[in-house]
C-alpha positions in Angstrom: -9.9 -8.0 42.5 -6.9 -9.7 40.7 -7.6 -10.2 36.8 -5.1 -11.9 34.3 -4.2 -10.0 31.5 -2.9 -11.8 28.2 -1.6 -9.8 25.2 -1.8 -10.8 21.8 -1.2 -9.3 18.7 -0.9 -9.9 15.0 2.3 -7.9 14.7 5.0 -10.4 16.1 8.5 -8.9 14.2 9.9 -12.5 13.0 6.7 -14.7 12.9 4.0 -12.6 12.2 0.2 -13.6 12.9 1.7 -16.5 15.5 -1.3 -16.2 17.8 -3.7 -17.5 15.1 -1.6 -20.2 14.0 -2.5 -23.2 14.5 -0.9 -25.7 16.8 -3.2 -28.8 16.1 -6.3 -29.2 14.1 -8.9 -27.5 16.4 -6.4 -24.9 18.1 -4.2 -21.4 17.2 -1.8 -20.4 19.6 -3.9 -18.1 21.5 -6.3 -21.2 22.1 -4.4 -22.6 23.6 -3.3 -20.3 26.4 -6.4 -19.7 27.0 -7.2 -24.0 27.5 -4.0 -23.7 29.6 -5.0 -21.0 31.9 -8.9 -22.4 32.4 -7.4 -24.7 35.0 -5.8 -21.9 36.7 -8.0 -20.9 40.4 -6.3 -17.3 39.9 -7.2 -16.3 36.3 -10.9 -16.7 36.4 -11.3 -13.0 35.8 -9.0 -13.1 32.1 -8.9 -10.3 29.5 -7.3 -10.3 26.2 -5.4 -7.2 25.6 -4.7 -6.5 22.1 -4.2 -3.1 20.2 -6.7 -1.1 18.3 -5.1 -2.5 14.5 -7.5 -3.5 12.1 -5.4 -7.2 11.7 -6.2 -7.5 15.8 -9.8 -7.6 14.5 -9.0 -11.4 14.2 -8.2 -11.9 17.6 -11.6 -9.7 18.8 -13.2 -12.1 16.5 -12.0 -15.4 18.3 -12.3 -14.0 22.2 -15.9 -12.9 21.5 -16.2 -16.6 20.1 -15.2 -17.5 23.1 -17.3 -15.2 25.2 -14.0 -13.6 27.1 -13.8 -10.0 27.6 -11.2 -8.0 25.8 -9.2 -5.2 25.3 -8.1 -2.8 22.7 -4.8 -0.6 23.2 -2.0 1.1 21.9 0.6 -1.6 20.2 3.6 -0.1 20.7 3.2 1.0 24.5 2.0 -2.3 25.9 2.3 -0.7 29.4 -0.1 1.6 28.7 -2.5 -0.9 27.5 -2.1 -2.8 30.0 -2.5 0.2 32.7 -6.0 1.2 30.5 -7.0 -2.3 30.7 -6.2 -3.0 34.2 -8.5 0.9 35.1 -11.2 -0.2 32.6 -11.7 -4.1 34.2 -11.2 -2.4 38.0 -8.1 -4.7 38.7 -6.3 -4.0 41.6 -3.9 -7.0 41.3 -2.6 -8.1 37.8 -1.3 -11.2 36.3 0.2 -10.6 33.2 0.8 -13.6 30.7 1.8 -13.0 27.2 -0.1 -15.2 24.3 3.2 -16.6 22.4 3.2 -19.1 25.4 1.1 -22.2 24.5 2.7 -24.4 27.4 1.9 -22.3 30.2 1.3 -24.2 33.6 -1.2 -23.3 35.2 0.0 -24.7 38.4 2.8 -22.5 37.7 0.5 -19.6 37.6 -1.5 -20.3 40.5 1.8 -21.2 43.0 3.1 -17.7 41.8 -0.3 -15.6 42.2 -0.5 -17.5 46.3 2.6 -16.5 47.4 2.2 -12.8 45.6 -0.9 -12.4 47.6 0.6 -13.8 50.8 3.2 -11.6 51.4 2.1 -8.6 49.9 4.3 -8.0 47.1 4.4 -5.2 44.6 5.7 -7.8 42.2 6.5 -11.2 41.7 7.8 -13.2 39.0 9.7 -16.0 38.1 13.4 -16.4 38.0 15.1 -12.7 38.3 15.0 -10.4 35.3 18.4 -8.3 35.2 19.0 -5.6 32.7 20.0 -6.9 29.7 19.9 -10.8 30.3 17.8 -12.8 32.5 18.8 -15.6 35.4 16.9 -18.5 33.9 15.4 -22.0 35.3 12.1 -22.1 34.2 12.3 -23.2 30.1 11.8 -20.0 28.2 7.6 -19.9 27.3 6.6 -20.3 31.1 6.6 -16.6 32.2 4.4 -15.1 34.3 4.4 -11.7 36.6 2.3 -10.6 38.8 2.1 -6.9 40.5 -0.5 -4.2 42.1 -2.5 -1.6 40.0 -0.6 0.6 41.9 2.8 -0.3 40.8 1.8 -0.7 37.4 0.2 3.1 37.6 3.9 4.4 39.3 5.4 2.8 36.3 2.7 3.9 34.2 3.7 7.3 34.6 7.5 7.0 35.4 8.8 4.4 32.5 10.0 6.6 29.3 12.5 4.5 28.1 10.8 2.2 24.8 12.3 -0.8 26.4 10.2 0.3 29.9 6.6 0.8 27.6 6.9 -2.0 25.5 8.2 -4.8 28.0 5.6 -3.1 30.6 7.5 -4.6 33.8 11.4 -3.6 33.3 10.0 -0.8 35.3 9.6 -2.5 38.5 13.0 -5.0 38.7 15.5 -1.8 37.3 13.6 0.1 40.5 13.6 -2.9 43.7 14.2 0.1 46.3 10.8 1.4 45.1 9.0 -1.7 44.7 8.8 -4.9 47.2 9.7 -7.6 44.9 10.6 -11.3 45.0 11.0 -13.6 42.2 10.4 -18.0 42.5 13.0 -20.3 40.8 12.4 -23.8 39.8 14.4 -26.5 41.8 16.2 -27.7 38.6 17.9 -25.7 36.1 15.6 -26.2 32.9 16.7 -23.0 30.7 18.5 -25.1 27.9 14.2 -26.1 26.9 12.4 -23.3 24.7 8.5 -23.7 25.0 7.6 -20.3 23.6 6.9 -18.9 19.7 8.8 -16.4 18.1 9.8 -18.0 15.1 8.9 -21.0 12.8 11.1 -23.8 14.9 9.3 -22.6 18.0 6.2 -23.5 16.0 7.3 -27.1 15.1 8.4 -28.1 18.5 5.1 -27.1 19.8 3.2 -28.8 17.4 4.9 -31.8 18.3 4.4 -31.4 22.0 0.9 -30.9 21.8 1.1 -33.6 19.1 2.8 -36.6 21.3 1.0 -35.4 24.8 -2.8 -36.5 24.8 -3.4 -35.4 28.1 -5.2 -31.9 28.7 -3.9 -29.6 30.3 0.0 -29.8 29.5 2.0 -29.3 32.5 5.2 -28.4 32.6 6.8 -31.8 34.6 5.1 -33.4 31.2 6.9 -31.1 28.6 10.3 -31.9 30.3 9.5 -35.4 30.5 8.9 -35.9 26.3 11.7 -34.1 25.7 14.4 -35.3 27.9 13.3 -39.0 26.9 13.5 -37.6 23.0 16.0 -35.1 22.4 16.1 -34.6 18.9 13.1 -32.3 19.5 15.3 -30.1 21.6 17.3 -29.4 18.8 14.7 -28.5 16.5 14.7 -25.0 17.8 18.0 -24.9 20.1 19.6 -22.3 17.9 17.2 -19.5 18.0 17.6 -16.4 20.5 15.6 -14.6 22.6 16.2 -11.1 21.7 13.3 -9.4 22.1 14.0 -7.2 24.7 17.9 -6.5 23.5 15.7 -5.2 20.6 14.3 -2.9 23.0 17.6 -2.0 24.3 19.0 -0.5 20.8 15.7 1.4 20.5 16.4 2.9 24.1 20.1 4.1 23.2 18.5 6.4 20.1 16.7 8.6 22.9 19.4 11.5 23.7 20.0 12.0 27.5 18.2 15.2 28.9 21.0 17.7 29.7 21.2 18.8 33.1 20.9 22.5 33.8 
């Protein structure tokens, strides 16, 4: 059975509580992925994963609201909540989504899950995640991966790098001779556009998308379309970086190298 995992926490390091924020007057963040992913034919089994902190009782509180299951994990080792989660729910494929991603297609979603399940992939995602940087067409807040329970168990009990356990799948794309693995590019470059929330600009510009798009839901081909035709709302958050995972990376170089006997 596949099942769509979204993670959501409180804790976000520059913009914390971002997932209960709200975006219009009805809707946090994590509302709206969920509207988004409603559409989707592939995420009709969804769990929120969040961790087991007493400020992720807020998010327990909405999901119940909303009568989808949940989670509760560890918050620093996201691949072990998401291996826990994936064993609870009985999920032998996942779909992993991450809540600071209001905007997420799910057409997107759906094209990536079909083709993961048609050529019988041990992961899939879009564009092609390298080491330290990633090879970007899809505008950054459109992410999704998708991979078997038993791919996420090998890296379940293979990752030790903090980079490996908090990102969940570096795992898989720093391992392709272990794991069959593809990845889907967009036909047109669209990585100078940031549609995801890590700070207070990201905020803004969604607000305004959300604000100047009536239609429900958002697909990306209308996102690019507002803001090519206005593009002082690309600037509002063109200067922020995504460094979340070169974060990661630091914390990975304070773990000294086993010496060999």
């Amino acid at each position: 059975m596949i099942g769509c995992i979204l993670q959501a926490r409180m804790s976000s390091a520059r913009l914390p509580g971002k997932v209960m924020m709200k975006i219009d007057n009805e809707n946090t963040i994590l509302d709206c992925v969920i509207n988004q992913l409603k559409n989707s034919k592939q995420t009709k089994n969804l769990v929120i994963a969040t961790t087991e902190q007493k400020e992720d009782d807020v998010i327990v509180e909405l999901v119940k609201r909303r009568e989808i299951k949940y989670f509760r994990g560890s918050k620093k080792d996201v691949l072990d909540r998401y291996y826990q989660c994936a064993k609870k729910f009985d999920f032998s494929e996942i779909i992993r989504i991450t809540a600071d991603n209001p905007l997420i297609d799910y057409e997107i979603v759906d094209t990536v899950a079909e083709h993961f399940k048609s050529n019988n992939y041990d992961y899939i995602t879009i564009d092609r995640p390298q080491i330290s940087t990633f090879h970007q067409t899809y505008p950054w807040g459109y992410n999704v991966e998708v991979f078997t329970f038993s791919a996420l168990e090998n890296a379940w009990k293979n990752a030790k790098l903090p980079s490996e356990r908090e990102h969940v799948t570096p795992y898989f794309y720093k391992n392709n001779e272990i794991f069959k693995q593809t990845s889907i590019e967009n036909s047109e470059d669209l990585s100078r556009f940031r549609c995801t929330v890590n700070t207070k600009y990201d905020l803004e510009l969604i607000q305004k998308i959300y604000s100047n798009i009536k239609k429900r839901p958002i697909l990306l081909s209308d996102v690019i379309k507002l803001l090519k035709a206005n593009p002082e709302l690309v600037k509002i958050n063109a200067h922020v970086k995504a460094d979340g995972y070169l974060r990661s990376l630091k914390e990975d170089m304070k773990i000294k190298p086993t010496k060999k006997k």
